[in-house]
Structures are given as structure tokens and as C-alpha cells.
C-alpha positions as CSV (number, residue, x, y, z in Angstrom):
1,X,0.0,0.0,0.0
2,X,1.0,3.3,-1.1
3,X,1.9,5.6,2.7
4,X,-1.4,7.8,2.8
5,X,-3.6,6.1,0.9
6,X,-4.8,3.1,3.0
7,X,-7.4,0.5,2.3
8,X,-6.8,1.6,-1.6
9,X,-4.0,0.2,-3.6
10,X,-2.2,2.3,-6.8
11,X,-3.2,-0.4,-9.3
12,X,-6.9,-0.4,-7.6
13,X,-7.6,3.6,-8.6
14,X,-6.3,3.1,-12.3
15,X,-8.2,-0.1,-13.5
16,X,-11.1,0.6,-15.5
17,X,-14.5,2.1,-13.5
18,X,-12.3,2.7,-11.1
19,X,-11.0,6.2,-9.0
20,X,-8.4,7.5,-11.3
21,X,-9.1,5.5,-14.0
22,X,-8.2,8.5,-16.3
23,X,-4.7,9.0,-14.9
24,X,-1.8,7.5,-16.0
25,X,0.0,8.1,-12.8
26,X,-2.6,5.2,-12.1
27,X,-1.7,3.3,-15.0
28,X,-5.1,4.6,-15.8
29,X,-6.4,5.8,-19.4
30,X,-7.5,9.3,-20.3
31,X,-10.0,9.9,-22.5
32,X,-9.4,9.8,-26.2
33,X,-7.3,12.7,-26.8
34,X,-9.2,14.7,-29.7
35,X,-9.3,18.2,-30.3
36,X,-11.8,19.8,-27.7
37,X,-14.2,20.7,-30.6
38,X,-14.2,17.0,-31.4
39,X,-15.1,15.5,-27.7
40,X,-11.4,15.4,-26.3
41,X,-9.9,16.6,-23.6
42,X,-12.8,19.3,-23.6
43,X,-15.9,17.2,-22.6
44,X,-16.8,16.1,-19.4
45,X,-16.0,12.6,-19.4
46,X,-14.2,12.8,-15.9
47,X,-16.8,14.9,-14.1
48,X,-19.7,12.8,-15.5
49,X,-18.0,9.9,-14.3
50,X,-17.4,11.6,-10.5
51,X,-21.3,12.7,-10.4
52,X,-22.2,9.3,-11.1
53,X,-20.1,7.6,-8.6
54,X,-20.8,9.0,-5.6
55,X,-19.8,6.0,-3.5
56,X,-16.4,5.7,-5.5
57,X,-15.1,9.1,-4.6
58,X,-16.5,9.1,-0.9
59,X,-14.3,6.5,-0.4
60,X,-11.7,8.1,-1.9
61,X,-12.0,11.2,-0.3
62,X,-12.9,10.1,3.0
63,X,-11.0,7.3,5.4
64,X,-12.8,3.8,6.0
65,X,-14.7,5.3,9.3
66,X,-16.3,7.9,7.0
67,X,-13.9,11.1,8.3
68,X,-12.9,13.1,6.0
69,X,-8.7,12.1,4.8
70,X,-6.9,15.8,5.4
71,X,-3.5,17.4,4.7
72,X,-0.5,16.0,7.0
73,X,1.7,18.9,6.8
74,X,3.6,19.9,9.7
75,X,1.9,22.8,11.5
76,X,4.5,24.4,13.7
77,X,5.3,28.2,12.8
78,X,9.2,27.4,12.7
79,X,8.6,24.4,10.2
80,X,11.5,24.5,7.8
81,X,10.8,22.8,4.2
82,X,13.1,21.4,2.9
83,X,14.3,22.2,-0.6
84,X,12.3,19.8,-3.2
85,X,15.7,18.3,-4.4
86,X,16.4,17.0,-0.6
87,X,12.5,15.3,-0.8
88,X,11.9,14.5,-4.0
89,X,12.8,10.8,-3.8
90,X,9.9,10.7,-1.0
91,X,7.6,11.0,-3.7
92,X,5.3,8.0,-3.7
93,X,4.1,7.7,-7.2
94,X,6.6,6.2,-9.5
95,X,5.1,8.6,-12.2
96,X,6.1,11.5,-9.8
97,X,9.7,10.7,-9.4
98,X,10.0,11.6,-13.4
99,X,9.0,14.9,-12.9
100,X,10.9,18.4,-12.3
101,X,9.4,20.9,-9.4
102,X,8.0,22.9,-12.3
103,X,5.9,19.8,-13.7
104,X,4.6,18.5,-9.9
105,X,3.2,21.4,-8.9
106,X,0.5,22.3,-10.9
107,X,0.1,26.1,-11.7
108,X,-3.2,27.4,-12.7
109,X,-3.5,30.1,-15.1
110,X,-7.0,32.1,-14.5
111,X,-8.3,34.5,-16.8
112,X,-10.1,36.6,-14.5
113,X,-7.5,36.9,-11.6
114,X,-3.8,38.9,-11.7
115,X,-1.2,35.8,-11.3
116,X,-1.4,32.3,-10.9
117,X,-3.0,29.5,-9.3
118,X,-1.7,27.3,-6.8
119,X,-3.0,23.6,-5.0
120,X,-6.2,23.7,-6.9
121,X,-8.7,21.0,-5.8
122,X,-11.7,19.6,-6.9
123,X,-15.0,21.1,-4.8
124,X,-16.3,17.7,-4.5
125,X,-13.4,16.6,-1.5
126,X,-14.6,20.2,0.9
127,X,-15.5,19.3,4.0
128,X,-17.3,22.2,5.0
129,X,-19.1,23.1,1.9
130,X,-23.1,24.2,1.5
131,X,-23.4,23.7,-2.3
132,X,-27.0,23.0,-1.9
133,X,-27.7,26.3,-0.5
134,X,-28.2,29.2,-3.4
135,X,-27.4,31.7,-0.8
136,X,-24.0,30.6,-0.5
137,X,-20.5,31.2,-2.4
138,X,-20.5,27.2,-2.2
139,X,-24.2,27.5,-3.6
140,X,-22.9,29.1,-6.7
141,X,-19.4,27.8,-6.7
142,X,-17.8,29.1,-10.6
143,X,-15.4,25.7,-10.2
144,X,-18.4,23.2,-10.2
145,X,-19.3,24.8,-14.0
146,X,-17.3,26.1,-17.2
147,X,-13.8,25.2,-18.1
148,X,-13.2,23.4,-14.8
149,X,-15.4,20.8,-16.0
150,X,-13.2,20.0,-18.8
151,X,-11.3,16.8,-18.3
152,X,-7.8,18.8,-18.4
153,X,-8.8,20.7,-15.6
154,X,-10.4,17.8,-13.7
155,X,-7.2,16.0,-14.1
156,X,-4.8,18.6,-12.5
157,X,-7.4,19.2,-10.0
158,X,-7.5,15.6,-8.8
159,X,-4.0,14.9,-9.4
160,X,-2.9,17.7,-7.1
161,X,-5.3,16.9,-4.4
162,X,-3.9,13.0,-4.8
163,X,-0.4,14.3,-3.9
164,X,-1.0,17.2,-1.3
165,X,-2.9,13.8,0.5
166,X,0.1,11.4,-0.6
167,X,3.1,13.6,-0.3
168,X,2.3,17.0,1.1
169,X,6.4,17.9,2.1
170,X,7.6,17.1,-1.7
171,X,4.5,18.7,-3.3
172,X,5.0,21.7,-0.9
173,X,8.5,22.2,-1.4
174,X,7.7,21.9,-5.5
175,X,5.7,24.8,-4.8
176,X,8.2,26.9,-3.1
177,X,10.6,26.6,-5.3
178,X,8.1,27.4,-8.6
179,X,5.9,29.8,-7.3
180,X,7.8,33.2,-7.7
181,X,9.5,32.4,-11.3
182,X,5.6,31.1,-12.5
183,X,4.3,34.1,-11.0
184,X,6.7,36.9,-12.5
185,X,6.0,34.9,-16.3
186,X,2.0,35.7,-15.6
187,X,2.4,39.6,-15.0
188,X,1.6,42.3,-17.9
189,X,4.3,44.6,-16.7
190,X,7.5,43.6,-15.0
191,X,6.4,46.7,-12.9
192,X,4.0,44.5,-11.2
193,X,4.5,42.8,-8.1
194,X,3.7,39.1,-8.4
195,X,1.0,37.5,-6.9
196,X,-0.7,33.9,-6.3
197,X,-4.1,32.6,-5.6
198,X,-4.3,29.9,-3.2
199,X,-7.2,27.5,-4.3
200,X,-9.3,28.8,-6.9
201,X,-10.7,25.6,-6.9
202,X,-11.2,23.7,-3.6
203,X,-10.3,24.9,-0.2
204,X,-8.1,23.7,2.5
205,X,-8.2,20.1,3.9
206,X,-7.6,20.3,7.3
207,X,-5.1,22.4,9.4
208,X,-2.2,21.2,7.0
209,X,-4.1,22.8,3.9
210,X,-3.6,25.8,5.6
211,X,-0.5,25.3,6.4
212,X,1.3,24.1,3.7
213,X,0.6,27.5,1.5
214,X,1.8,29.6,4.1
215,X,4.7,27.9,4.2
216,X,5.4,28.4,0.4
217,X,4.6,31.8,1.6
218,X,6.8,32.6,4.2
219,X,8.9,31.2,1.9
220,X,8.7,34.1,-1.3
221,X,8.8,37.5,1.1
222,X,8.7,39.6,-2.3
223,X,5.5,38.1,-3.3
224,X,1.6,38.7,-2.3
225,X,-0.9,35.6,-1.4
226,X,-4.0,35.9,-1.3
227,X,-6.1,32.3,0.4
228,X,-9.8,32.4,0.6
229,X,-11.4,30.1,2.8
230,X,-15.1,28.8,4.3
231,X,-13.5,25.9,6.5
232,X,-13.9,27.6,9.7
233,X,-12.7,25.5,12.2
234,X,-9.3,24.7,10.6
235,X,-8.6,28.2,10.7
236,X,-9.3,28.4,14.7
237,X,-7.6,25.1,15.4
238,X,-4.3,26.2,13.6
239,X,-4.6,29.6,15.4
240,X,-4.9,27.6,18.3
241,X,-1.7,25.2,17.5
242,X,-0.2,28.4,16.8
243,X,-0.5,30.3,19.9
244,X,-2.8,32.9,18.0
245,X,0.1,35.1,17.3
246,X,-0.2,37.7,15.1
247,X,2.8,36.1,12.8
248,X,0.0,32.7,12.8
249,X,0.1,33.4,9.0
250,X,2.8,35.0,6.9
251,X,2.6,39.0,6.8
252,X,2.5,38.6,2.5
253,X,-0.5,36.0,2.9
254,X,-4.0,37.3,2.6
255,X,-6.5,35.1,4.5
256,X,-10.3,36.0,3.4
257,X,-12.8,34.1,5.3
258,X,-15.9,33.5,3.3
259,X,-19.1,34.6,5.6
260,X,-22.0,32.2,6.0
261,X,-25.0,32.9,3.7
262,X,-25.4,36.9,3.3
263,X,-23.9,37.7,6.7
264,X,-21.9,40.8,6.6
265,X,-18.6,42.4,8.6
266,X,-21.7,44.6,10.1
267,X,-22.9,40.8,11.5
268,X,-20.3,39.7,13.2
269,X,-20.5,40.7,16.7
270,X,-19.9,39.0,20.2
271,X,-21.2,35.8,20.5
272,X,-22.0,35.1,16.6
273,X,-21.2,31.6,16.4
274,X,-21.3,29.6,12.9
275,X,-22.4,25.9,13.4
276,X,-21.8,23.2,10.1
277,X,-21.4,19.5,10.1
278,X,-18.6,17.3,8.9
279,X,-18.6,13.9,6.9
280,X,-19.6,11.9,10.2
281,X,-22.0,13.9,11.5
282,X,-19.8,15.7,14.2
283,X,-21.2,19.4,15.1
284,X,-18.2,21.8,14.8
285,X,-19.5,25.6,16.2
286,X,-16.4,28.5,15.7
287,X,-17.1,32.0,17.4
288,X,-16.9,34.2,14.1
289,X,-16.2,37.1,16.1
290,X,-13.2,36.1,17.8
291,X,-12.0,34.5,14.8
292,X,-12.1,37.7,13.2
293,X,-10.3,39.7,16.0
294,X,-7.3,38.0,14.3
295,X,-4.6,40.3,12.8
296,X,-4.4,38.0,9.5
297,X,-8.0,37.5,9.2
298,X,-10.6,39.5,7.0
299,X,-13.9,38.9,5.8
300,X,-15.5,38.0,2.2
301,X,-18.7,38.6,1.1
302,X,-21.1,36.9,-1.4
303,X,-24.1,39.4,-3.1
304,X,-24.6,40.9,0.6
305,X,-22.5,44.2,1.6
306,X,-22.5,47.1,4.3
307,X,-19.9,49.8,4.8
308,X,-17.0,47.8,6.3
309,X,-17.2,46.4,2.7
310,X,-15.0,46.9,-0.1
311,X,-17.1,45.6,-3.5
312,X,-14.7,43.7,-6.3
313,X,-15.1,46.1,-9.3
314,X,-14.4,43.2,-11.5
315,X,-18.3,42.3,-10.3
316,X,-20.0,45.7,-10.9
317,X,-22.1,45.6,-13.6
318,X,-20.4,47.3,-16.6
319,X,-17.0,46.9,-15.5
320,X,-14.5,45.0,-17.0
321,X,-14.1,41.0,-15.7
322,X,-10.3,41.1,-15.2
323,X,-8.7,42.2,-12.1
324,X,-5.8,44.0,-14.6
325,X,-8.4,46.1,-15.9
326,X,-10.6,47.6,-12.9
327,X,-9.6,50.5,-10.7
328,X,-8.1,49.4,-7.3
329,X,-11.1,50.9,-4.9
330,X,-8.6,51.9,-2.0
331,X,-5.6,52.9,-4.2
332,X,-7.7,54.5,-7.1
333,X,-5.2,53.1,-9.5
334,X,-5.4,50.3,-12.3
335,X,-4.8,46.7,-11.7
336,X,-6.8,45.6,-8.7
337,X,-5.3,43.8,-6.2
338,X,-7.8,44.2,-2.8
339,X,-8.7,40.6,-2.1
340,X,-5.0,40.2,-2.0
341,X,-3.9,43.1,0.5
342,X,-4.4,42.5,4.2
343,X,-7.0,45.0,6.0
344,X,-9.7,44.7,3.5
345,X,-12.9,43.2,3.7
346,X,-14.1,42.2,0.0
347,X,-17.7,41.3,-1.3
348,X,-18.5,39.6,-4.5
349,X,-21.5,40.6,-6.3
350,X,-23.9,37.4,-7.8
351,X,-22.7,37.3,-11.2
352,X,-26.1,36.4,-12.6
353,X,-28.5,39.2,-10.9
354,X,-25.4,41.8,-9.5
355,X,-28.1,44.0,-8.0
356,X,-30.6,42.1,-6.6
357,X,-29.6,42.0,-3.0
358,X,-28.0,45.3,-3.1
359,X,-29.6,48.0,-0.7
360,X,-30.4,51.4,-1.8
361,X,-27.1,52.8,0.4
362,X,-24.9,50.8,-1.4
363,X,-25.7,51.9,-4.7
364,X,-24.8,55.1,-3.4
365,X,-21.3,53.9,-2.5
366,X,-21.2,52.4,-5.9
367,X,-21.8,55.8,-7.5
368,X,-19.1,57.5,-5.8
369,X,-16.4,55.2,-6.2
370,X,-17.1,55.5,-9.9
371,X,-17.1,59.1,-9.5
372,X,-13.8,59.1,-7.5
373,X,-12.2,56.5,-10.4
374,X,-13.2,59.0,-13.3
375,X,-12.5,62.1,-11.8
């Protein structure tokens, strides 16, 4: 048995019908490799196949008592990583120990953010997650639908949740080592400072999904971070581990905590508690408030705003879709970059109906930051 894996065997996940059976890290086959326009590596085989076998990727995705498998990366603040060439003949896969830094780690290259991607995850292995619930960010999650559903993307999303769970250190340390070269490649001006998203798809898997990004962050000083998160209690357990210091997450990492529902910054007072459910059942309740009393911690919004609120522009109707090409709202200067600066609490308007939760006082505020940009 492969270390991390368990009651599933390597050859078991690529046989036909089978987890993985796509991959050839696996031994696996992937799908007739046509053009996209002809059914290739642009249809949906993957994701069809992981909506229809439900019982197939729990057991992936979860251990044999029904707990969700998470991240074993080391969580003390002084962790040093080691360089990838000192770990990279931990590397499980046999596939893997073919591969350079810059091939492991899996760089994702969104159109509508400034920089790169990093640890991208299928949605389907969140623990804390609402997608049933249309109120939610999870409820109207942009990963579950357009090109992530490609099988290219599903493939690199999988694949890089399969080795943060296998081999977090080596994966980690690929990271660190890739991360700042990748990121200066993806600017428009080599004025820019680079940046990285952590997890435009997915979100951290325990305490060591939190973790192991900060490390990569502490890691590249001249860089910005910017990790947006919904898994609540993993954030206060690994404040907890960590003494709740204000250093608990590198100064260059951005952590946005995703609000429940339509709560605001405004909500968030003593005593408001969020309560969610994990795999087994367990209750988990996190005191929001004291959560956010936290130096590195600021809140993010979905179609619900108030005046602690700082609204993407890339969401106002009208405006351009890329963060390059929308006025910063606090720096009145082009090239957004808010969700990625500590300090700033950022709400996201619904993409499909941007005004339709939006109260008459904040289409005020709308009106005179587009004043302020123009004039």
C-alpha cells in the first residue's frame, strides 16, 4: 500500500471504472485525446463519471470510518521545508519521481485573476461546503461549472489533491521553489509585483491545507498571497496550534474568510457563532467574532455588503471582468489587487443578478467610487 492512501492500492484507482481511472500516474487511461471541438480533452468525461459515482469518490475522499482524509503537513510556525531536491525521492508515485518541481506542482493560469493558481482542488473533497444552499458562495461555486469541467482541468485538480494527501512535504517544497519564477511569467508589466491565488478551486483540507501554503509563503517575502477560505474550524484550530500570534500566517498571505449565507462584517458581533457539520456527523461551532479579532484574518462577502465592505469592481455591472483592468477601490489606481492586501474586507456581487440583494445605500457607494475613479 501506497503511505497515505490506506485501504486503496495504486493499481486499484487506475483499473477501468475505477478512481483515477483517467490518470496514468494510475496506470489509468484518459479519454481519447481529440481536439476539444471534437469531444477530447474538452468534454466532461471525468466529471460525469465523478457525479455518477458518488460511492467511489466518498471512499476516496474520505477514510474507512467515514472522516474526512486531510492534509498532513507539519503545522509548527518554525517548520523549515526542505528544498524539493532534498525530498523528492519521498515521492510516492513512480510517475512523480519523473518529474521536475515545475511539472509536480500544478500552476493554474486564471483569466479573471492577476497571477497564478496554486493547490487547486476539486470542490467535491470540501468538507465544510453548503453547495445545496443558493445563498451561499458554495451554492454558486464558478469551479463546479465552465472550463473546470473540462477533463484537463479535472485531471490537474485531482492529481494535485492525490499528492498534497500522498506527499504533502515534496508537493510543498515543489511549490516553493516554482511559485515566484511562475508568478513573475504571468504579469503584464514587470512593474508588477507578483502574486498567487491559493485554491481557486477547492479549499483547505484540514489544518495542513492551511499550512502548507503559508509555508510556500513565508517562503517568497517579495510576493503577495491571497487564500480564501469557508473551513472555519481549521482556521481556529491552527490559530490555536499556533498560539494565536499575530505572525499565525505569513505578513504577504492574505486570508479571506468567506461569511456564512449573506452575513456581513456589520454581523459579526460577540457571541456570533457559525455551526456546520462534517462527513460523520460531528457538530463543529467556531465563534466568528473572535475568529475575526485575528490580525491575518478579513472577511469576504457573497451578493450581501455594508460599509465595512469593499465591493470587487471586477463584479460591478459594466465593468470590465479582469482584475488588470478595474480601478483598485482603496488605491484609485489600475490593476486591482484588494482581495490580495491585508485589511480589506471584499464582497463579491452574484454574477447572474449583481443588484438584486444590493440596498439602496450601497448603490450610493457604488456611484461615488465610480465618480472618485473618473474624476
Amino acid at each position: 500500500m501506497t503511505v497515505g492512501l490506506g485501504h486503496l492500492l495504486i493499481k486499484a484507482l487506475g483499473d477501468p471504472d475505477e478512481m483515477f481511472w483517467w490518470d496514468k500516474r494510475y496506470g489509468g487511461t484518459y479519454p481519447e485525446g481529440k481536439a476539444l471541438s471534437e469531444g477530447g480533452s474538452g468534454s466532461f468525461d471525468i466529471m460525469d463519471w465523478i457525479i455518477n459515482n458518488p460511492d467511489k469518490v466518498n471512499a476516496y475522499i474520505n477514510n474507512p470510518d467515514g472522516s474526512p482524509r486531510t492534509i498532513d503537513f507539519p503545522l509548527d510556525i518554525d517548520y523549515e521545508l526542505p528544498e524539493f531536491s532534498e525530498v523528492r525521492a519521498d515521492l510516492s508515485n513512480p510517475y512523480d519521481l519523473t518529474l521536475a518541481a515545475k511539472k509536480l506542482a500544478h500552476h493554474g493560469e486564471p483569466s479573471k485573476m492577476a497571477g497564478g493558481s496554486i493547490m487547486d482542488t476539486p470542490p467535491r473533497a470540501c468538507i465544510f461546503s453548503t453547495p445545496d444552499n443558493p445563498n451561499s458562495a458554495c451554492g454558486n461555486c464558478y469551479a463546479c461549472k465552465g472550463n473546470h469541467r473540462f477533463n484537463s482541468k479535472q485531471t490537474s485538480m485531482w492529481r494535485t489533491l492525490d499528492r498534497l494527501l500522498t506527499d504533502p512535504i515534496p508537493l510543498t517544497a515543489a511549490y516553493a521553489d516554482t511559485v515566484l519564477p511562475q508568478a513573475q511569467l504571468m504579469r503584464t508589466s514587470r512593474r508588477d509585483k507578483p502574486v498567487a491565488r491559493v485554491n481557486t478551486s477547492g479549499d483547505a483540507l484540514g489544518m495542513g491545507g492551511l499550512a502548507a501554503p503559508d509555508a510556500v509563503a513565508r517562503l517568497n517575502p517579495s510576493m503577495d498571497f491571497w487564500l480564501a477560505t469557508r473551513q472555519y474550524p481549521f482556521v481556529r484550530d491552527l490559530l490555536d496550534v499556533r498560539g494565536w500570534d499575530d505572525d499565525a500566517f505569513a505578513q504577504n498571505m492574505a486570508v479571506n474568510v468567506s461569511l456564512p449565507g449573506k452575513m456581513t462584517p456589520d454581523d459579526v458581533v460577540p457571541g456570533t457563532e457559525w455551526k456546520g457539520r462534517d462527513p460523520l456527523g460531528n457538530m463543529h461551532t467556531v465563534d466568528l467574532y473572535e475568529l475575526g479579532q485575528h490580525p491575518a484574518i478579513d472577511w469576504t462577502t457573497y451578493d450581501a455588503f455594508d460599509n465595512q465592505t469593499t465591493i470587487c469592481p471586477a463584479t460591478i455591472p459594466g465593468n470590465p471582468r479582469k482584475c488588470d483592468e478595474v480601478y483598485d477601490p482603496l488605491t484609485n489606481t489600475m490593476k486591482c489587487r484588494a482581495c490580495y492586501r491585508r485589511g480589506t474586507n471584499v464582497g463579491y456581487m452574484d454574477h447572474d443578478d449583481p443588484l438584486s440583494q444590493m440596498p439602496p445605500t450601497m448603490l450610493e457607494i457604488l456611484w461615488d467610487n465610480l465618480k472618485r475613479r473618473v474624476g
